[in-house]
NUKE-358624 format. One record per residue (C-alpha): residue number from 1; x, y, z. Coordinates in Angstrom, 1 decimal. Layout:
<pts>
PT/seq/xx/yy/zz
PT/NUM/X/Y/Z
...
</pts>
This chain:
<pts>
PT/seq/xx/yy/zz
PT/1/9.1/22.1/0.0
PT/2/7.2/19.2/1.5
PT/3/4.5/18.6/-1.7
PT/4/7.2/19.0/-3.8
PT/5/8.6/16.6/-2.7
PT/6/6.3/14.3/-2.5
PT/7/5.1/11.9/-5.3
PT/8/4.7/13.1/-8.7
PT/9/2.9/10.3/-9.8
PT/10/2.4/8.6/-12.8
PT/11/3.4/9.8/-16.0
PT/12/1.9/9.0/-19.4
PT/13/3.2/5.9/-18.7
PT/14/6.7/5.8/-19.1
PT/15/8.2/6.7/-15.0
PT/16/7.0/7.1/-11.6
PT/17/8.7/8.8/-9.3
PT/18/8.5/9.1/-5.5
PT/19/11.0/11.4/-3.0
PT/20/11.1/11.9/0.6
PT/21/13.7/13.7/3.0
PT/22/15.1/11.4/6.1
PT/23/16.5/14.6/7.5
PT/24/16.3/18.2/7.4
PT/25/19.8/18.6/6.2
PT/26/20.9/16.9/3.2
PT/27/19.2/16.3/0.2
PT/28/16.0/14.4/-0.7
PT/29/16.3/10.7/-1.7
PT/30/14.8/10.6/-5.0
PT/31/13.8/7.2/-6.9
PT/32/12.1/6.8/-10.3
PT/33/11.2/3.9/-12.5
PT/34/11.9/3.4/-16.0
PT/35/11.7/1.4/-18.6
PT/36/15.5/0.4/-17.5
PT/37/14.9/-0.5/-14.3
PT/38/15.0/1.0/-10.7
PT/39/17.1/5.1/-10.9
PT/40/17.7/6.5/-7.5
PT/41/19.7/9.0/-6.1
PT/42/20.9/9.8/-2.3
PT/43/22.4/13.1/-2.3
PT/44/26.1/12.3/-4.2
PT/45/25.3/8.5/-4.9
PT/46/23.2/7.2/-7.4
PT/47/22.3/4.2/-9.7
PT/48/20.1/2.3/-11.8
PT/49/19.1/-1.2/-11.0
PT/50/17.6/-3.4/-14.0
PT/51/14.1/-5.0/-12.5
PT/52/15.4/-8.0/-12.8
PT/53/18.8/-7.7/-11.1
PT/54/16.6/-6.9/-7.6
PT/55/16.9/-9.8/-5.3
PT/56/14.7/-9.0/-2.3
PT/57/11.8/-6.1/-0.9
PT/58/11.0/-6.0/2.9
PT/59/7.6/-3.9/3.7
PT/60/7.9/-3.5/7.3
PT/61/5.8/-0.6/9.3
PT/62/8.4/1.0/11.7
PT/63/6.8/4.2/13.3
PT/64/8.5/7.0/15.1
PT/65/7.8/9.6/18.1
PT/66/7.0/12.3/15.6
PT/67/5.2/10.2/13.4
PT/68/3.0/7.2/14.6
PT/69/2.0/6.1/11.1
PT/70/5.4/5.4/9.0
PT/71/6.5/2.5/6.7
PT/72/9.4/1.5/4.9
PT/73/10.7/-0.6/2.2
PT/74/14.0/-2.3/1.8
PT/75/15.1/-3.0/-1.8
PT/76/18.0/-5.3/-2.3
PT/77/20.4/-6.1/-5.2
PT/78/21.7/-9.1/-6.6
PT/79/25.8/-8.5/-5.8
PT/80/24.8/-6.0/-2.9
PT/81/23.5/-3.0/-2.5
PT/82/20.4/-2.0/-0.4
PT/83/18.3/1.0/-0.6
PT/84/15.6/2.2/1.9
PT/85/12.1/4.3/0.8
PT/86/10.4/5.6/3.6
PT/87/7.0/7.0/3.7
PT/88/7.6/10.1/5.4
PT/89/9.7/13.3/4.5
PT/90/10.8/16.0/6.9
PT/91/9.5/19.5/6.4
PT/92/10.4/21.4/9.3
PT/93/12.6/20.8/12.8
PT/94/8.8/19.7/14.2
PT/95/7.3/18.3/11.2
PT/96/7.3/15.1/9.7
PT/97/5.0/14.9/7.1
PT/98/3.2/11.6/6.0
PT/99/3.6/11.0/2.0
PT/100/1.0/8.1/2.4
PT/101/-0.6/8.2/-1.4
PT/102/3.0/8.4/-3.3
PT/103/4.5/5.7/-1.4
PT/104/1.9/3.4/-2.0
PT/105/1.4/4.0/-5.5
PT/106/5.4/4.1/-6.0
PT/107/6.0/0.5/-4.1
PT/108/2.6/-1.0/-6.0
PT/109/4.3/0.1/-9.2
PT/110/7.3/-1.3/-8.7
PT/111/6.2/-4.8/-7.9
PT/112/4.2/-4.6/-11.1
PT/113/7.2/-3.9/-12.9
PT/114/9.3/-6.2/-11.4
PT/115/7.0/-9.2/-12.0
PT/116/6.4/-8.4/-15.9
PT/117/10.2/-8.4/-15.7
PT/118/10.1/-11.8/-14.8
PT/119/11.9/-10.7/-11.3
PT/120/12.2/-14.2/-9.0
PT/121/13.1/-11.9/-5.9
PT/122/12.5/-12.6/-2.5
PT/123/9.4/-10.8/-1.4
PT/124/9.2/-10.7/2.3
PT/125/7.0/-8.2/5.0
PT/126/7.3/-7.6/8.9
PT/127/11.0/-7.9/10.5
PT/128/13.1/-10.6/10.0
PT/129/12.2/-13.7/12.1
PT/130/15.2/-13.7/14.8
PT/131/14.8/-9.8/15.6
PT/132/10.5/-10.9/15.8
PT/133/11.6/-13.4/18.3
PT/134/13.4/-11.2/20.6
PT/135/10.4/-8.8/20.5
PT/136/7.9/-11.1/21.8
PT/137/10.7/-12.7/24.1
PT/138/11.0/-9.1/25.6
PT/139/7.5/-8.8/25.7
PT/140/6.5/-11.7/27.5
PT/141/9.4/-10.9/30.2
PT/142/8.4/-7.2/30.7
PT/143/4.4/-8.5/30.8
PT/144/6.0/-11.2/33.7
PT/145/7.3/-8.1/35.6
PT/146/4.4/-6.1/35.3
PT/147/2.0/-9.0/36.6
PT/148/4.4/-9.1/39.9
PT/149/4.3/-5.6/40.3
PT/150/0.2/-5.0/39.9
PT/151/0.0/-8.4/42.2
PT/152/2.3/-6.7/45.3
PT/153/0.3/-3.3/44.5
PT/154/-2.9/-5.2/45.1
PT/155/-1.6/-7.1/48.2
PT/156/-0.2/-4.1/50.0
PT/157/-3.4/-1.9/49.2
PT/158/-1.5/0.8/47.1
PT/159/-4.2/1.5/44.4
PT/160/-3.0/4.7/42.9
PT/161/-0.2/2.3/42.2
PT/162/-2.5/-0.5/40.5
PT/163/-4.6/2.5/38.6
PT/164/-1.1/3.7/36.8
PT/165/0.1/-0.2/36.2
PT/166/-3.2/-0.7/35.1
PT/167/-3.0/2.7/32.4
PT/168/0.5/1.8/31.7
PT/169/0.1/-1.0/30.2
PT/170/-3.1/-0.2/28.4
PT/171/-1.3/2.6/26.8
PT/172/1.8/0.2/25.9
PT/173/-0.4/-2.3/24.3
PT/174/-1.7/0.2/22.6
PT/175/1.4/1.9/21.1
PT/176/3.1/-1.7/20.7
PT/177/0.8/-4.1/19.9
PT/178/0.3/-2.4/16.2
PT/179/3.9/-2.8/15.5
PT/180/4.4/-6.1/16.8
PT/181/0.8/-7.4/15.0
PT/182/1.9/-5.7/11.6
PT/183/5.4/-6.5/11.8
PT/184/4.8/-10.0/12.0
PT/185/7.3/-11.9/9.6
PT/186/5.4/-13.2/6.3
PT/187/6.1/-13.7/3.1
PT/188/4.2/-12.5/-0.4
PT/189/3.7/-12.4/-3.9
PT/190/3.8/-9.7/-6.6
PT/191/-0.2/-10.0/-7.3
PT/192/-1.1/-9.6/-3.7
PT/193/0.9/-7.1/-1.4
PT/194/0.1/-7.3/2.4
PT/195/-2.3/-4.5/3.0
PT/196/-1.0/-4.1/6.6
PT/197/2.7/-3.1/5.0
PT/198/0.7/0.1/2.6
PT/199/-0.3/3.2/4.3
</pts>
């Protein structure tokens, strides 16, 4: 199921569509674009938002244990109403399966239509600027804590102890510092989407 569900591309240029799975049960959340606006559909819900009647996007890369390259996009409407498209579908109970090509191509595409709508919405990347705050506030504690801890390894002699601080916290860097560097709150127009928010 998993190319099929994937992006279909587009079509003689009149839709593109894009689908992914969040889950292995339930349905697929489909979204196309047409010359009406924004159609989507999330197993009994669905809806059509004109282009212009979208208020905000956030691109933001959020990754998961079973797949380390993942990002999403946040589509509001004016009067409420929030939809998510994520760039990874579930194929099996141990397979998540990137869908890198058809997301990008499917949020580029939207953008484009949304500005020759004349859309004025607010076009934002990375997390929101409070929740970035209490990252790097929890990063800079839990870098304190492991500064005392390699210091009172290296003063009582217990090396074993300063070679796995030390691996540690190369291997966090390493997994965090990506999100925290690509996640950092900005904001952007319809002619140039942040590269580090597109697979």
């Amino acid at each position: 199921m998993g190319s099929m569900i994937g992006m279909r591309g587009a079509e003689a240029g009149s839709a593109t569509s894009y689908a992914y799975k969040a889950s292995l049960i339930g349905s697929a959340h489909r979204f196309e674009l047409t010359e009406q606006g924004l159609s989507w559909q999330n197993g009994g819900r669905s809806g059509l938002w004109r282009y212009d009647e979208i208020s905000a996007i956030r691109l933001s890369f959020r990754p998961v244990s079973m797949q380390q390259h993942r990002f999403r996009a946040d589509v509001s409407r004016t009067g409420g109403g929030r939809i998510a498209i994520l760039s990874t579908s579930w194929q099996t109970a141990a397979l998540m399966a990137p869908q890198d090509n058809g997301f990008r191509d499917f949020i580029v595409e939207l953008h484009a239509r949304m500005a020759r709508a004349g859309s004025r919405a607010e076009l934002t990347a990375g997390l929101g600027r409070r929740t970035y705050a209490a990252v790097l506030a929890f990063l800079v504690v839990l870098a304190v804590a492991m500064a005392g801890l390699l210091i009172r390894a290296l003063l009582t002699g217990e090396f074993a102890g300063v070679l796995f601080i030390l691996g540690f916290a190369a291997l966090f860097a390493w997994q965090v510092g990506g999100f925290v560097r690509r996640n950092q709150p900005q904001s952007y127009s319809f002619d140039q989407l942040p590269r580090s928010m597109l697979p």
